[in-house]
C-alpha positions as CSV (number, residue, x, y, z in Angstrom):
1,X,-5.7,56.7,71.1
2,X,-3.9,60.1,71.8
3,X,-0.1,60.5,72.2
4,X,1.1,61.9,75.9
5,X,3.3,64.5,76.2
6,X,6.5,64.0,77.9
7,X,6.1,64.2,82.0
8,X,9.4,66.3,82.3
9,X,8.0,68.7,79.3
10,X,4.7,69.4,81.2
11,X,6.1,69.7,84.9
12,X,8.8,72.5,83.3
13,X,5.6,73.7,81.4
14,X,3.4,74.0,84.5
15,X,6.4,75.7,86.5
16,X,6.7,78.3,84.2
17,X,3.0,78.9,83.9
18,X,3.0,78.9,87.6
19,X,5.6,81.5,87.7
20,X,4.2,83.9,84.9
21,X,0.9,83.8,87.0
22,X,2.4,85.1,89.9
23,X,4.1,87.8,87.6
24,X,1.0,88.8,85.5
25,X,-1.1,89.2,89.0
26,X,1.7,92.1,90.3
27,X,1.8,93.6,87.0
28,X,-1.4,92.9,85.5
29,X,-1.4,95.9,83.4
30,X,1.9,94.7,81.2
31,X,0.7,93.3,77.8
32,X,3.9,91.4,77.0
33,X,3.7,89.5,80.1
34,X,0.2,88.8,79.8
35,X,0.8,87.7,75.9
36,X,3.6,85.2,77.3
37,X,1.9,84.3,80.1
38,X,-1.2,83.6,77.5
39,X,1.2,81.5,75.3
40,X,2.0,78.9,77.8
41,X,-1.1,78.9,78.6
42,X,-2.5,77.8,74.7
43,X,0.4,75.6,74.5
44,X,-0.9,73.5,78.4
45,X,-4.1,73.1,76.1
46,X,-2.6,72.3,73.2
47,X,-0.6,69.1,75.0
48,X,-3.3,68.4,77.3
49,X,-6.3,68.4,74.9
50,X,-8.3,70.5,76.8
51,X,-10.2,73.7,75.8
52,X,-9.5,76.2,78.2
53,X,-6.0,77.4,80.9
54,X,-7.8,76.2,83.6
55,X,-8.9,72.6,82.1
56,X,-5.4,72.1,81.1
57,X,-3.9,73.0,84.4
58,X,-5.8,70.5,86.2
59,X,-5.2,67.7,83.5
60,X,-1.5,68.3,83.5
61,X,-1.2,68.4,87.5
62,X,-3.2,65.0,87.7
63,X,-1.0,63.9,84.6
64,X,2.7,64.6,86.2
65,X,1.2,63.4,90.0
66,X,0.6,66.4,91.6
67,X,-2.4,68.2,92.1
68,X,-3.5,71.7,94.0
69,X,-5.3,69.4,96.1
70,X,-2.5,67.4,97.6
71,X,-2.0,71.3,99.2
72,X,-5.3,71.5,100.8
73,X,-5.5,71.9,104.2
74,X,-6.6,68.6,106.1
75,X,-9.7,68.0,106.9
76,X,-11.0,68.0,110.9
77,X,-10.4,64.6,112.9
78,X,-13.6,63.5,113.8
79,X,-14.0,63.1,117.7
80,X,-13.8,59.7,119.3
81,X,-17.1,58.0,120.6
């Protein structure tokens, strides 16, 4: 059985790699940011068990209840017959 991270600890954790993803795509060309951004991103694996950034993203959002899905446009009504 493997132990679960806290849900607070991987929200605040996905917040912040949110936020240095926004940062690293305006200034991709800044190594410390990307190094940071790169170290949030091992440490999502690390509590996630998952092998790669985006792996762990997706785990995490499905683990704290939200998911880049729940911001997908809804589908098109069908049309009554």
């Amino acid at each position: 059985m493997m132990l679960l991270p806290d849900r607070n600890t991987i929200d605040r954790l996905l917040h912040h790699y949110r936020a240095q993803e926004r940062i690293v795509l305006a200034r991709p060309g800044d190594l410390g940011i990307r190094r940071r951004f790169e170290d949030t991103a091992y440490t999502l694996c690390v509590l996630m068990g998952e092998r790669t950034a985006r792996e762990a993203v997706h785990a995490a959002e499905h683990y704290v209840g939200r998911s880049t899905a729940a911001v997908a446009p809804p589908a098109p009504a069908e049309a009554a017959g």
